[in-house]
C-alpha positions as CSV (number, residue, x, y, z in Angstrom):
1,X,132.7,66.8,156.1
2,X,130.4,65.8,153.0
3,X,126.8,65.5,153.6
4,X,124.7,63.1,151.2
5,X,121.1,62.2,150.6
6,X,120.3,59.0,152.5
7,X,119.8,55.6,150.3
8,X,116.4,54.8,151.3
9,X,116.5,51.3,151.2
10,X,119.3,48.3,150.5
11,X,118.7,45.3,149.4
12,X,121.1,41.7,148.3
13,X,118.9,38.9,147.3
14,X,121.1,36.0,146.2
15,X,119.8,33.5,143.9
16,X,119.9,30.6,146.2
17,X,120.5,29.4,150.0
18,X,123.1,26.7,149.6
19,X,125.8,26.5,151.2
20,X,129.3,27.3,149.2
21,X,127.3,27.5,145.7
22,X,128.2,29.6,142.9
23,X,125.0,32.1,142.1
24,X,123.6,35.3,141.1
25,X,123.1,38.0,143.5
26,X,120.3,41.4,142.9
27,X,121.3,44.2,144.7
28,X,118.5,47.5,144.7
29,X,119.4,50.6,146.1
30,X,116.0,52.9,146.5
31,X,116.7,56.8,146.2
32,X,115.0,60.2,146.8
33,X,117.9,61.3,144.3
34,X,118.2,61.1,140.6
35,X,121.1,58.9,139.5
36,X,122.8,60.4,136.5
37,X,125.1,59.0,134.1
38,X,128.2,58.9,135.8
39,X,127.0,58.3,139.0
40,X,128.7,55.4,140.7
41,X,127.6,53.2,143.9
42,X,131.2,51.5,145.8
43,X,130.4,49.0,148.3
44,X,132.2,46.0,150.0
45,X,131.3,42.4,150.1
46,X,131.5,40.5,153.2
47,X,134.4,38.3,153.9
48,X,132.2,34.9,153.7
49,X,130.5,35.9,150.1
50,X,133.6,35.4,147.8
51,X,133.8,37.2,144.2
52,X,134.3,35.3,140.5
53,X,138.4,36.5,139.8
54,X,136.3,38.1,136.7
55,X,133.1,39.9,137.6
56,X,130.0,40.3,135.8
57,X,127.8,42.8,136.1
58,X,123.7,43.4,134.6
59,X,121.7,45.7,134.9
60,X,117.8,44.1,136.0
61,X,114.9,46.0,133.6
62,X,112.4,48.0,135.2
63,X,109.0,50.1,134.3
64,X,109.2,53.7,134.3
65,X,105.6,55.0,133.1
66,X,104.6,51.8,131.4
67,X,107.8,51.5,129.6
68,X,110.3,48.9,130.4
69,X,114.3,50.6,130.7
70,X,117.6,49.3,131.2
71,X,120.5,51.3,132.8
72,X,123.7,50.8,131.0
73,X,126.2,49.3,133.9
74,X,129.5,48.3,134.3
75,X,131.5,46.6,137.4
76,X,135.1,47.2,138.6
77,X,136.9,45.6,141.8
78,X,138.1,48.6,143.7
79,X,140.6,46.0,145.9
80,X,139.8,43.0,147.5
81,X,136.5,42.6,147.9
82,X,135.4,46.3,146.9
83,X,133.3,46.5,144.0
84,X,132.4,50.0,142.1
85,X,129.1,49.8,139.9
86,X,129.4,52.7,137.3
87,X,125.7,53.8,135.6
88,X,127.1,54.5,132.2
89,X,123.5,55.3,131.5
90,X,120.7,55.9,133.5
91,X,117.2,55.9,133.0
92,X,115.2,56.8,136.3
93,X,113.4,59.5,138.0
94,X,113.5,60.3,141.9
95,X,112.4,57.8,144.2
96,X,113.2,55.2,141.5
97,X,115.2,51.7,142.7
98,X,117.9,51.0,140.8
99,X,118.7,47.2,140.7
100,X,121.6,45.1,139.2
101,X,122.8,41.4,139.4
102,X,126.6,40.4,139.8
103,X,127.3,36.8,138.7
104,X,129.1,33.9,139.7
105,X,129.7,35.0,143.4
106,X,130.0,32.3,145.6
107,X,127.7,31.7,149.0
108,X,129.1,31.6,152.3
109,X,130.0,27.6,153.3
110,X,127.9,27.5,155.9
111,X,124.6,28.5,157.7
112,X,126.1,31.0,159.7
113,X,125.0,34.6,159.3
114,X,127.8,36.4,157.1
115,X,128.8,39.6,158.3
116,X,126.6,42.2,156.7
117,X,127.4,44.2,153.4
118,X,129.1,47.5,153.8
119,X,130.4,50.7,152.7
120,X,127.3,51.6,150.5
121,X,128.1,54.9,149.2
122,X,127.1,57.1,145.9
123,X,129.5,59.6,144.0
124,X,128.7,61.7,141.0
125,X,131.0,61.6,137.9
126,X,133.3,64.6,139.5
127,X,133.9,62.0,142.9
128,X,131.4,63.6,145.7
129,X,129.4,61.9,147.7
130,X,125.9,61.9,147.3
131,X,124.0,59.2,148.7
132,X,125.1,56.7,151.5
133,X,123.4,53.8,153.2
134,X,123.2,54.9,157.1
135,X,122.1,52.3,159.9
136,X,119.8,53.5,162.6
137,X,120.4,52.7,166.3
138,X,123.0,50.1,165.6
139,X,121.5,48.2,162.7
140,X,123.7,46.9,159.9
141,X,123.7,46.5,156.1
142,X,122.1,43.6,154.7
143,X,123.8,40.2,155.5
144,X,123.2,36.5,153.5
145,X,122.1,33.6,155.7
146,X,121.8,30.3,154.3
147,X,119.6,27.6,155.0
C-alpha cells in the first residue's frame, strides 16, 4: 500500500449560489509538501456539478515573500467527470495553498446539497502518490449547496 502526506485543507468555492447557472469554481488545496513541476492533483466532481464539454483551467496568483507568483496549470478530463490538474510549473514553498479556477461548470439545479467532491489525490511526475485528502470520523469532501 502507498502512504502519502495528508492535504491539509480542501476547499471549492463556486462563484455563485444559483440554481443551474454556468460559473467559475476556486479550488485550494493547503499542503505540508512541496508541489513540484510535474506534480498533478486527480479528483472527481460530483454528479449534480456538471463540467463545460471543453474545460478551462487558471491558475489564481498568490504572495510568496511579498512577491505575487502564478503556477503554470493545465486541466485534462480523466473520464466522466474526473478531472486531472497538472502544475506545469510551480512556484511554492511548504505549507503553501495552491489555488486554481475551472470555468464554465454548471451549479447543481437545485437547493439540495450535492454530493461532496471526491477522490482528492496528488502524484509526482513518475505516478506515486503523495498527498491525499482523508476524512476524519466520517466526514466528507467539500460539497456545493445553493441557496
Amino acid at each position: 500500500m502507498e502512504s502519502a502526506w495528508p492535504v491539509d485543507e480542501w476547499q471549492v468555492q463556486p462563484g455563485s449560489f444559483t440554481n443551474g447557472v454556468i460559473n467559475s469554481y476556486t479550488f485550494t488545496i493547503t499542503t505540508r509538501v512541496n508541489l513540484i513541476d510535474g506534480d498533478y492533483v486527480i479528483f472527481t466532481f460530483p454528479p449534480q456539478v456538471q463540467l463545460p464539454e471543453d474545460l478551462i483551467v487558471r491558475p489564481v496568483p498568490r504572495f510568496i515573500d511579498n512577491n505575487l507568483v502564478e503556477d503554470v496549470i493545465i486541466i485534462e478530463r480523466e473520464s466522466g467527470s474526473t478531472v486531472k490538474i497538472t502544475f506545469i510549473t510551480v512556484v511554492g514553498n511548504a505549507s503553501d495553498s495552491y489555488r486554481w479556477v475551472i470555468d464554465g461548470v454548471y451549479n447543481p439545479p437545485s437547493t439540495q446539497q450535492s454530493d461532496p467532491f471526491t477522490g482528492l489525490t496528488v502524484y509526482n511526475l513518475n505516478g506515486y502518490q503523495i498527498l491525499r485528502f482523508i476524512t476524519i470520523g466520517g466526514g466528507s469532501g467539500p460539497f456545493i449547496q445553493n441557496t
